[in-house]
N, C-alpha and C positions, 0 to 999 in steps of 0.2 A: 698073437692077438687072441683075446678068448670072447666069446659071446655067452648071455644069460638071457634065457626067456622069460616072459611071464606066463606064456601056455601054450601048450605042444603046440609044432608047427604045422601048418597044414599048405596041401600040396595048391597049384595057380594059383600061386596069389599074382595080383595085376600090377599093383605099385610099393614100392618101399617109398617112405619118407626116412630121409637120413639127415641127424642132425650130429655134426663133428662137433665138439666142444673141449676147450682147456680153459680149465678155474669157471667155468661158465656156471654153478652150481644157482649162485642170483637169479640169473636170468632163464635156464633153461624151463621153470617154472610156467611161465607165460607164454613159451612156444605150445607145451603141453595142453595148455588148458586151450590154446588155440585150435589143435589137432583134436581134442577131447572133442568139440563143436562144427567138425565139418558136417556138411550137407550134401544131398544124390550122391552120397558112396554107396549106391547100390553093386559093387564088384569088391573083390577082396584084395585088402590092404594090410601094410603094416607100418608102425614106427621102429626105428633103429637111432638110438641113443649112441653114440661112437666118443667114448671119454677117450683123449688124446693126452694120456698121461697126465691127469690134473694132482693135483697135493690138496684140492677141498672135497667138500663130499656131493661132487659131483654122483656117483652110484648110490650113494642113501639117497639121495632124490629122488631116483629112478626106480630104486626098490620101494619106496613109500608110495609111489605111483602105481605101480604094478600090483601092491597087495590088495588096494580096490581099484583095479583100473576094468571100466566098463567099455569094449568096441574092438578098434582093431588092434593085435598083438603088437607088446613095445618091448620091445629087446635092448638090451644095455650092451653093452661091445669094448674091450679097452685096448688102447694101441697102445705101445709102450714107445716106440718110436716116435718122437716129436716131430710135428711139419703136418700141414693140412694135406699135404698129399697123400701120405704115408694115412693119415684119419680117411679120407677120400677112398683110398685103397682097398681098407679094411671095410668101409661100409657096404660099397659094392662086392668086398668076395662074400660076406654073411649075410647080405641080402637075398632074399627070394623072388622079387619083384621083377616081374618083363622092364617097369622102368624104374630110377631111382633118383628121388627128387631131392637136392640137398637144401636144407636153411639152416643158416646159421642160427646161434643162438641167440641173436640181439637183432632176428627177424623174423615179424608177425603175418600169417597167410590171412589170406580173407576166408570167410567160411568154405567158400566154394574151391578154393586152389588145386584142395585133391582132387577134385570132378576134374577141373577145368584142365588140369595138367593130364590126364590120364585119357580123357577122351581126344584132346590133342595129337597125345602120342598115336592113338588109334586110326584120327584120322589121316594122318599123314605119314605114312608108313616106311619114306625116304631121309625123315628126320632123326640123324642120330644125338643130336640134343636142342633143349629148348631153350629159351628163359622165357621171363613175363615180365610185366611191368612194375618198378620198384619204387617206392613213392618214400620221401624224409620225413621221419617224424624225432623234430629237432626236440632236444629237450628247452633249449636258447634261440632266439630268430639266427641262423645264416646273415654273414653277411654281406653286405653290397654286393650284387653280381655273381650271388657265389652260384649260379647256374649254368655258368661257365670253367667251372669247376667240379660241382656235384658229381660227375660221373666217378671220378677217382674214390667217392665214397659209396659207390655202387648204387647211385641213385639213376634209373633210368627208364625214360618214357619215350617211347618211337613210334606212338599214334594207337590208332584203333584197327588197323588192319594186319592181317598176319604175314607176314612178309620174311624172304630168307637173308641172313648176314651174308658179311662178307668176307671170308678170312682171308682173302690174300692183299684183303685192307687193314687188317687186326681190326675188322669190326664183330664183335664177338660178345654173345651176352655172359655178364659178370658171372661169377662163382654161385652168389647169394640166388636160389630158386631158381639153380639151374638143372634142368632135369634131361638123364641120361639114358640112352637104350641099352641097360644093362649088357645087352649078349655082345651090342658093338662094341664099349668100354673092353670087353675081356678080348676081341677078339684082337680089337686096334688098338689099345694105350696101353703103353711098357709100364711097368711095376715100378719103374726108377722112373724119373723124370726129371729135368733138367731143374725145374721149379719146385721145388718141396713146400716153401716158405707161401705164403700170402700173395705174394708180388708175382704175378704171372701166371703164377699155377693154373686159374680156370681156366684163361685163353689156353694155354698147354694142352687140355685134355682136348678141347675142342678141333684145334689144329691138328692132334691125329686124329681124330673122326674125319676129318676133311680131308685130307688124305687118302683114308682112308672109304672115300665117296660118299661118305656119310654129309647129308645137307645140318647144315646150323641153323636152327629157325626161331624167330620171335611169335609168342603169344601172348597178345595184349590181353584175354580172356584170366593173365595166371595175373594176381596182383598180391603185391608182399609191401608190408611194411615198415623198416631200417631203422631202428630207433637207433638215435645219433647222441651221444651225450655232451656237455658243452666243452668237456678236455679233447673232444675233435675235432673241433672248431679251431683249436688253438693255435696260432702260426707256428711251433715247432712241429707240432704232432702231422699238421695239413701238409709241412717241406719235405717230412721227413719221408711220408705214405706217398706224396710224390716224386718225390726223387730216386723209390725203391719202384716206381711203375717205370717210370723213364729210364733206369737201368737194367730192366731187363728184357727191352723192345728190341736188343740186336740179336739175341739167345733166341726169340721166339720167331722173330725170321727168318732166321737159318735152319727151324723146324723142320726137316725135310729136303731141307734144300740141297741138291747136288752141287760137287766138291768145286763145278766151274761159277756155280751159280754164286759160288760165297760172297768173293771178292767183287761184284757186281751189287750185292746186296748191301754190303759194307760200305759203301761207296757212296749210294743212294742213302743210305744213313748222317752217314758225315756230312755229303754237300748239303742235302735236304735240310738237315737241321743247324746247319751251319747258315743258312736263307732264314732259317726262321728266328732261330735269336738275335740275327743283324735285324730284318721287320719290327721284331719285337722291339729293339732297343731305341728303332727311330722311334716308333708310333705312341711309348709311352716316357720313354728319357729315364729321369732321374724318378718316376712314379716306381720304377720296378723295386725299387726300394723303401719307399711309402705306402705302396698299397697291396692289398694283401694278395689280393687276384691275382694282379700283372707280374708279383712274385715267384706265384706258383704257378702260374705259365711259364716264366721265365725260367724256375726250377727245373722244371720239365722237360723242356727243349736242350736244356745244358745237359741234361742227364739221359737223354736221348742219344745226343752227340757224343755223349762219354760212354754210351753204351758196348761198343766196341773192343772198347780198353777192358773195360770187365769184364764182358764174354769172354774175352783172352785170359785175362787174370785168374778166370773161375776155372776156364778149361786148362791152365796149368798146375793149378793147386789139386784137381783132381787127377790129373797126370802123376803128379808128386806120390799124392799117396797112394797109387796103385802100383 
């Protein structure tokens, strides 16, 4: 992994903003000019670009920016290793930042985020990572009900008060403006992860923090906003991003889990969700097939239940090749 500045580094800085990107060269534009407009950044910050292997000109973007770029330092980064974790990884080792806040590239902060994320971090000192609240800005209206759904697209509102998750519910704030205590990250999350891919990966980090005594806390104060385009709306695309979240709910359970604990946990998987797609099946019939919703619930709970089998299947093919 190599890093590029835009100008000498200098020593406390308080926050990194880390944004991973592959092929994102479109979009990373409008996160920039977001960050270019924060407000009360009276403490020192920076941006970290982290190109994750792209084939577009994701880094002429980044140099075009940097040659007039007025405010906090914006470093370009490139992982050659595909996988948001492996991008994840590299943000935080070339970061300088006490914290580091990740957005994606197809997510917008409000002026204040940097403030609001970093004074957060300060005030609560027990907190080894954050999130805030994620609001949809659909290109197309959603449809019917999809609020019963939304979360799978990282859209999430948990009120106006700051309050801590709950990981040993997988209650866990998403990837997108999630922000990390750097020193915890290095000192509690493995360099390999079970999750590389999209699907799981951010509950992952969290889960060693937690573990690791590290509290997981919501900040209603951080607000980001998801721009959704209409091909993710689409029922293949909504089955497909669901069905890769409910497959790997058995892998992130087991996160820690002692060798007696397994088959307990495995167990509670299968019946549990074996309850809920019989529920589902009475309460909606032949709907789970007509309507979009009841499908990808229904997707979900079946991939839950199958989550199992893959955990096994992943943990054998990585047995294979070692």
């Amino acid at each position: 992994m190599t890093s590029e500045n835009s100008k000498p580094e200098g020593a406390g800085i308080g926050f990194t903003v880390a944004i991973p990107t592959y092929n994102g060269s479109d979009r990373l534009s409008n996160v920039l000019e977001r960050l270019r407009s924060q407000i009360n950044t009276d403490f020192s910050w920076e941006i970290l670009v982290v190109d994750n292997n792209s084939s577009d000109n994701t880094k002429e973007v980044v140099q075009s920016y940097q040659a007039d770029w007025q405010g906090p330092t914006l470093k370009y980064c490139f992982e050659a290793k595909q996988g948001l974790a492996f991008a994840r990884q590299c943000a935080v080792e070339n970061a300088q930042g006490e914290f580091v806040g990740f957005l994606d590239d197809d997510t917008l902060p409000t002026q204040d985020w940097v403030a609001a994320a970093y004074e957060f971090g300060q005030t609560y000192p027990t907190a080894g990572a954050f999130g805030g609240q994620i609001h949809g800005d659909f290109e197309v209206e959603p449809p019917e009900n999809f609020e019963r759904i939304q979360s799978f697209l990282a859209i999430k509102k948990r009120g106006s008060k700051p309050h801590r998750y709950e990981p040993e519910k997988l209650s866990l704030p998403p990837g997108a403006g999630l922000v990390v205590r750097r020193q915890a990250w290095l000192d509690s999350v493995p360099k390999q992860l079970v999750r590389t891919g999209r699907g799981g990966n951010d509950f992952e980090i969290s889960l060693h923090l937690h573990r690791a005594n590290w509290e997981i806390w919501y900040n209603p104060l951080m607000n980001i906003y998801h721009q959704i385009p209409k091909q993710r709306l689409e029922k293949e695309n909504l089955l497909k991003l669901i069905r890769t979240a409910g497959l790997c709910v058995c892998q992130l359970r087991l996160v820690g889990a002692k060798s007696w604990q397994k088959p307990v946990i495995v167990s509670k998987i299968l019946l549990g969700n074996s309850r809920r797609v019989i529920l589902h099946l009475l309460k909606y019939r032949w709907k789970v097939r007509t309507d979009l919703i009841a499908a990808c619930e229904m997707t979900f709970f079946l991939s839950c239940l199958a989550s199992p089998f893959y955990c096994f299947m992943s943990s054998s093919k990585k047995t294979q090749k070692a």
